[in-house]
Structures are given as C-alpha cells and as structure tokens.
C-alpha positions in Angstrom: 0.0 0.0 0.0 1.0 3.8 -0.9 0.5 5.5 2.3 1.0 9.9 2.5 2.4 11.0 6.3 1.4 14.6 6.3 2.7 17.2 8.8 4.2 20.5 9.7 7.7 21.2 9.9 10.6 18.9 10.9 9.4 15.3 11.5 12.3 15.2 13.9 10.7 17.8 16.1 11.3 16.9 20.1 7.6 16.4 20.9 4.8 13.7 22.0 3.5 14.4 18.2 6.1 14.3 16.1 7.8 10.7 18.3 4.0 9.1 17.4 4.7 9.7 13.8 8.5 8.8 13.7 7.5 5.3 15.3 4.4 5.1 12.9 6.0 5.6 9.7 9.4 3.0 10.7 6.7 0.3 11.6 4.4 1.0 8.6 7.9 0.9 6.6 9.0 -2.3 8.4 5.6 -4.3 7.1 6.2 -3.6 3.4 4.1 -0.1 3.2 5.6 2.5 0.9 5.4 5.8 3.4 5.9 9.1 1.9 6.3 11.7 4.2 5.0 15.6 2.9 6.0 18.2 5.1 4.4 21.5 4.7 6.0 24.4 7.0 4.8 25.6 10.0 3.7 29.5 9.4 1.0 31.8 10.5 -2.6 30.1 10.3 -4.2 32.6 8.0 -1.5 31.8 5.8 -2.4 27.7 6.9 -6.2 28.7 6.0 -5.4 29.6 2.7 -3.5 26.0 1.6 -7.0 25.6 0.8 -7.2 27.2 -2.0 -3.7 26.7 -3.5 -3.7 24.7 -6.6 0.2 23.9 -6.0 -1.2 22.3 -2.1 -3.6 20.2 -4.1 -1.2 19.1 -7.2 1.4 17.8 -4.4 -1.0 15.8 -2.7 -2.8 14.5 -5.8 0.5 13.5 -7.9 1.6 11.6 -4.6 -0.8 8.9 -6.3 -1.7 7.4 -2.6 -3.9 4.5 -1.9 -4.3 6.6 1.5 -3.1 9.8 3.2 -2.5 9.9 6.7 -2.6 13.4 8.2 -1.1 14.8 11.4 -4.5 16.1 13.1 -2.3 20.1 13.5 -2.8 20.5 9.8 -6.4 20.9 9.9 -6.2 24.5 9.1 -4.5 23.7 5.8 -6.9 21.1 4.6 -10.1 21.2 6.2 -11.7 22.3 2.7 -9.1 20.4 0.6 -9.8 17.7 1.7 -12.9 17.3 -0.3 -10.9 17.7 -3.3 -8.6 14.8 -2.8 -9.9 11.4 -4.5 -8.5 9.0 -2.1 -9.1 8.0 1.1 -8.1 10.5 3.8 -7.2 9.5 8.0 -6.7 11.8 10.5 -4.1 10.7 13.4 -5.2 13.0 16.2 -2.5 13.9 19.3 -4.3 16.7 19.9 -7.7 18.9 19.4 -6.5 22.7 19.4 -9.6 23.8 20.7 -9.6 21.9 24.2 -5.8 23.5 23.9 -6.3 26.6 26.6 -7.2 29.3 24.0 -9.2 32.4 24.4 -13.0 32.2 24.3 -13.1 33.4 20.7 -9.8 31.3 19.7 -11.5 28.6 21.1 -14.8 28.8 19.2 -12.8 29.6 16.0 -10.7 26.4 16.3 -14.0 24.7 17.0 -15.4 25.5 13.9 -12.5 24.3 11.7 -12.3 21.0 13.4 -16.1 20.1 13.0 -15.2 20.8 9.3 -12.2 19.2 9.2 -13.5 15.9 11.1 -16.2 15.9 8.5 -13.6 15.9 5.3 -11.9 12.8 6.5 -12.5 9.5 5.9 -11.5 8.0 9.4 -9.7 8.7 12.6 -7.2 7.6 14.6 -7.1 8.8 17.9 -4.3 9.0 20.8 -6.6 8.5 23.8 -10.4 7.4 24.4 -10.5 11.0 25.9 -9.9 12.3 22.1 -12.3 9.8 20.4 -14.9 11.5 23.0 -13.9 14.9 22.3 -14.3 14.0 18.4 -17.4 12.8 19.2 -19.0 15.8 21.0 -17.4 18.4 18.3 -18.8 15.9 15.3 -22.0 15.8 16.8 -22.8 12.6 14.8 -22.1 9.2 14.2 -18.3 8.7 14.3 -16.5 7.5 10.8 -14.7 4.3 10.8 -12.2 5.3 14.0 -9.4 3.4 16.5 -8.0 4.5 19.5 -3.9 3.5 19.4 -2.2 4.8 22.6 1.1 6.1 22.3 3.7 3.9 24.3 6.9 4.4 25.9 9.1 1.5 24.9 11.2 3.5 22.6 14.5 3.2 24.6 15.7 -0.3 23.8 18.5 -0.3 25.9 16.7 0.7 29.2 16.5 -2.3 31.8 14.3 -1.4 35.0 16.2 -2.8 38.1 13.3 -3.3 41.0 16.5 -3.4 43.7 17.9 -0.2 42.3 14.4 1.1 42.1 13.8 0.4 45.7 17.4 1.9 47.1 16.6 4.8 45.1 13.2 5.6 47.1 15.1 4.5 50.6 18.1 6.4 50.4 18.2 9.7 52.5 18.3 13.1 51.1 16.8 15.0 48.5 13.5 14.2 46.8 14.3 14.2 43.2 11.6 15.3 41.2 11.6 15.5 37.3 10.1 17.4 34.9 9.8 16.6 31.0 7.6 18.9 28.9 8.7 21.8 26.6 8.5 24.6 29.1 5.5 26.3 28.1 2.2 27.3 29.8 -0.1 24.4 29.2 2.8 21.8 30.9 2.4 23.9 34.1 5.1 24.4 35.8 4.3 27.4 37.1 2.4 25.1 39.1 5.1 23.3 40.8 7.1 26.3 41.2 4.2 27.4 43.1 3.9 24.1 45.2 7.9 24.3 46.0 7.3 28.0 47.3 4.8 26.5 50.1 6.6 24.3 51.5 9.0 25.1 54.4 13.0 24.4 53.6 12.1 21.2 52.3 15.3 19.1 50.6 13.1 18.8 47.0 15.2 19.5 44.0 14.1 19.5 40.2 15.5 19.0 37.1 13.2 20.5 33.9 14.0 19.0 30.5 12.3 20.6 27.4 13.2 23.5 24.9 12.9 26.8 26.1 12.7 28.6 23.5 8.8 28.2 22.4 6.9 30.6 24.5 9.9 33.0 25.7 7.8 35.0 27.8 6.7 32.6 29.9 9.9 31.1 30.1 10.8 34.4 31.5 8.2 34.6 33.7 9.2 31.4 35.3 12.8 32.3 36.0 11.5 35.5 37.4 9.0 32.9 39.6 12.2 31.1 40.8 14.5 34.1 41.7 11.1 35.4 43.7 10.5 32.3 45.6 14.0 31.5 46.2 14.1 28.4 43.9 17.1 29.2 42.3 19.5 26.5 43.5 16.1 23.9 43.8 15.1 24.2 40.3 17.5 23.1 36.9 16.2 24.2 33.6 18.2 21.8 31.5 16.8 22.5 28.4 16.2 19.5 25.2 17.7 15.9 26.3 17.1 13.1 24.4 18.1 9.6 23.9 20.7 7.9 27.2 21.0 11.3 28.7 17.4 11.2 29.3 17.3 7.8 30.4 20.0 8.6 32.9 17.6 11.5 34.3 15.2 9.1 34.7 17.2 6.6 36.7 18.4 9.5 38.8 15.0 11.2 40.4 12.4 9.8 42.2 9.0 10.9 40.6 7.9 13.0 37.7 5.8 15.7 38.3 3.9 17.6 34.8 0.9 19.5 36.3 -0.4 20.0 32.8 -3.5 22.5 32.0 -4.5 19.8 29.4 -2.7 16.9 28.1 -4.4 14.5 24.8 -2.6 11.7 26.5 1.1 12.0 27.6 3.4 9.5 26.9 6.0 11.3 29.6 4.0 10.0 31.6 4.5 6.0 30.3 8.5 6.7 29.5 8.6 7.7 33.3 6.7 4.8 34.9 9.5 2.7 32.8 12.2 3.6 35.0 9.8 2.7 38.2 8.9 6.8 38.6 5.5 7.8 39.9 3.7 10.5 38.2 1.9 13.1 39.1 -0.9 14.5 36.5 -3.8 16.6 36.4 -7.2 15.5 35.8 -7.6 17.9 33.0 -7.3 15.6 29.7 -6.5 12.0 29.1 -3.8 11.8 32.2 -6.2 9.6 33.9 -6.2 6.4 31.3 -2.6 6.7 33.0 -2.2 7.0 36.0 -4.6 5.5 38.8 -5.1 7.9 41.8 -2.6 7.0 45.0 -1.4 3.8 42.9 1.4 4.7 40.6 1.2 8.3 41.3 -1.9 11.1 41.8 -4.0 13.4 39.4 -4.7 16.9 40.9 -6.9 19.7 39.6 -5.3 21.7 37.1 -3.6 24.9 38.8 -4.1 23.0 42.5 -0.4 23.8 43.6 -1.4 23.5 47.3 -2.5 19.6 46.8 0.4 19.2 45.0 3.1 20.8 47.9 1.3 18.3 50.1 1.9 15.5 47.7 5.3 16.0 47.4 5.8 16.8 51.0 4.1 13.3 51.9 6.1 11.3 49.4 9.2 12.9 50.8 8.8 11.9 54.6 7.0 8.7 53.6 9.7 7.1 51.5 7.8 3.3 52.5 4.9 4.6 50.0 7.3 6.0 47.7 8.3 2.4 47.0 4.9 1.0 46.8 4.3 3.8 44.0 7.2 3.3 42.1 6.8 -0.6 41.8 3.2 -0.1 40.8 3.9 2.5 38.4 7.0 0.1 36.8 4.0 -2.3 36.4 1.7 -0.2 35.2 4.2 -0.1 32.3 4.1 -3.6 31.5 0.5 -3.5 31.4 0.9 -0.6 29.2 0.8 -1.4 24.9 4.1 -0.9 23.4 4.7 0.7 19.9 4.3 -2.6 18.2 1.2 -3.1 19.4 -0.7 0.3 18.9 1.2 0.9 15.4 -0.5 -2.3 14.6 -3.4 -1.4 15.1 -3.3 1.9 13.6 -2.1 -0.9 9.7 -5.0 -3.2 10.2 -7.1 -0.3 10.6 -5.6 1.4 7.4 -5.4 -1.9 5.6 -9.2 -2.7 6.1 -9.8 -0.4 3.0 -7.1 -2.5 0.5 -8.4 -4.1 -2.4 
C-alpha cells in the first residue's frame, strides 16, 4: 500500500506528536508499506487557511498517487476544505484537538469550527486517547467514521532495563526528593504550578530537574525564571533544556518521581516513559492523564492549577519514602501493562489496511 504522512515542519521535532509519527511511519515501513512523508512548513494560520485554495497544495498531494493519506490532526487549518478535493481515502491521526488547547474564548470557538469541518472531510480517525475519540465525538456531533484509539507507548529506549533493587534503594536512600520534569516549558505543561507548590513548603530538601526546549513561548519562560529568583528556587530548580536519547534515560534513573501539572494533556506518553524507570507520576485530571495513572497507585491526578494539593503530595512522598516504594513498583507495572509501539502501530495498519483491495 502507498501510504501519505502529512505534517508540519521537521518530522524530527522533540515532541509527543512528532515521536507518534517517527514510530508510525518506521513500523508502517518495516511491514512492506511504501510511506511518503510531505511536510508543509509551520507559518502563521491565515497563511495555513489559505493551503486551501492553493492549486500547488492540491497538485502535491494529488501526484503523490496514494492509496491513503495519513494526516497529522495540526494541519487541519491547511486542509479542512481540501480535503474534499482529494480522491482517495483520507485519515486523520489525532495527538491533539486545538480547541480543548487553553485558547481564548473566541480562539477557542474559532478552532472549534475548523475542526467540525475538518472531522467531516476525513475518511477515518485515529485517535491517541479514548479521551480524544470523546472529544471528536462531542465536536462531530454525529455518528463517528470508521475510527481506532492506538495509545502512544513508551518503549522506545531499547536499551533501558528497569532494576526493581535499584528502584527500591533509590526511594530508601536519605536526602533530597528528586523530582523531574519533562515537557517543553511552556504554559499548558504547568510548571508554574510546581514552582508554586515548592514555594509553600517550608525548607524542604526537593530538588528538580526541567527537560524541554525553552525557547517556544519565551515570555513565559521568562516569567518562570523571574517565579524562581522570587520564591528562592534558584538552587532547587534546573532548567536543562532539550535531552534526548541515554542522557534522558539517565535522568530518569536519577530522580524519584515526575511531576507535569499540565492545563491539558491528549494523553502523555511522559508519563508512560517515566513509569518505565519505576517513577511515579503526578498528572492533572484535566485531559486524558487519567487512562494513565490511577489515583494514589502509581502516582496522583490533581486539579489543574491546584499547587497547594500538589506541595502536600510531594511533601508526603518525601517523609513517607515506604509509599514511595509501593508507587514506584506499581507504576513500573503499570508499564508492563501498558501497549508498546508494536502493538498500537498495529493497530493503527490493520485499521488502514481494512480499505485495501
């Protein structure tokens, strides 16, 4: 089968997103499919709105000559009307819905109105989370198309062996909690939120490392170094910046729990990398963060912005480091429960293949 993978920008991209598709299009590769990938570039969306209505947008596409075009659910505002042009069949892979995204009232309702379009060009969906599938659901406002729900997984360092003895020393052994972040720092991951959390507590020996790129929203990311020289934070808090690959896994090995207080998150596969390496998380219960983690078993869901129940949290898990070990052994086997790449990007080719001649 001919299969299209379109996105925005850099497949490459450090993100949730752009990992789904990198692991998508090396298994759909690896069972004989031939996957082109067409990158448009990411520019300002009334410039996106009017892909449209570009004959050159349309010519690319159609000379692909694809038995089926997979699109990235971001370029919506590209194709929403497009679509309808194309004469093949037409998925949507969904990470995220930009109108559940924390935007504006009016943004919001904008957004909303492209995506009702958009989920009615398409042939099918793929979603990353039941939580999106019911979002579709409420926008469409009618029966669903043909539609699967493939999770994203967290199995993508091979080389990463979780040691339940090490795990366990690591929770007993005095000192500082170690708490990590992983999430591009900007305003939807929330750490403003733990920032806020740290400044409650008394002296407390917490420490935290922050890995993600700060250069997306660079006024917030000033306003959060401006929240740590304010509360004192300076030598508690480590923005690291980008770190991929062992370095990551070695951050992992070295902290106790990982902490993303997110606004909204479609799924959060952070979340499952973390519970690899035997971490508990800590979520919010605004999104799909819940079809993760299970509420004072392998970690705790707060209420988006709730900084004080998240101080107590982490002061708790810092005195009690007996329940630290219970959490971190039930979130390493909440992993194995968890689907791995294999599984969901199967699902994802018998869904596409259900259409082959």
């Amino acid at each position: 089968m001919r299969i299209g993978l379109l996105i925005y920008g850099d497949i490459n991209s450090i993100s949730g997103g752009y990992l789904y598709n990198r692991q998508l299009l090396a298994y759909l590769r690896r069972r004989g499919d031939e996957v082109v990938v067409i990158s448009w570039p990411v520019r300002p969306l009334w410039q996106q709105l009017g892909d449209n209505f570009r004959q050159d947008c349309l010519r690319q596409l159609a000379d692909a000559k694809l038995d089926i075009l997979i699109q990235d659910g971001m370029v919506q505002p590209s194709v929403f009307l497009l679509n309808r042009r194309l004469r093949f069949r037409v998925v949507t892979l969904l990470h995220l819905l930009a109108s559940y995204d924390q935007q504006p009232r009016f943004r919001a309702w904008f957004y909303r109105a492209i995506e009702r379009l958009y989920l009615r060009s398409v042939t099918g969906i793929i979603a990353n989370s039941h939580t999106t599938l019911a979002q579709v659901s409420h926008i469409l406002d009618k029966p669903l198309p043909a539609h699967c729900v493939a999770v994203p997984a967290g199995n993508h360092f091979p080389l990463a062996s979780p040691d339940t003895h090490a795990i366990r020393l690591r929770a007993l052994a005095p000192g500082s909690l170690n708490i990590l972040v992983v999430g591009n720092v900007i305003r939807r991951k929330g750490l403003h939120v733990l920032l806020a959390a740290l400044s409650l507590l008394p002296e407390e020996n917490l420490h935290v490392t922050v890995v993600g790129r700060l250069d997306m929203e660079p006024d917030y990311v000033s306003q959060i170094k401006h929240q740590m020289h304010a509360a004192g934070l300076q030598n508690r808090v480590c923005l690291k910046g980008p770190v991929q690959g062992q370095a990551l896994v070695a951050l992992y090995q070295q902290h106790h729990l990982m902490v993303l207080p997110s606004a909204y998150e479609s799924y959060g596969i952070v979340y499952v990398e973390a519970q690899q390496f035997g971490l508990p998380v800590i979520g919010t219960t605004g999104g799909a963060a819940k079809e993760i983690i299970a509420q004072g078993d392998n970690g705790y869901l707060i209420a988006p912005e709730d900084s004080r129940s998240l101080a107590a949290i982490l002061q708790n898990l810092h005195h009690d480091r007996a329940l630290l070990v219970q959490l971190s052994l039930r979130a390493l086997a909440a992993y194995a429960r968890h689907p791995s790449w294999e599984e969901s990007c199967a699902r994802i080719w018998d869904y596409c293949h259900q259409w082959a001649d």
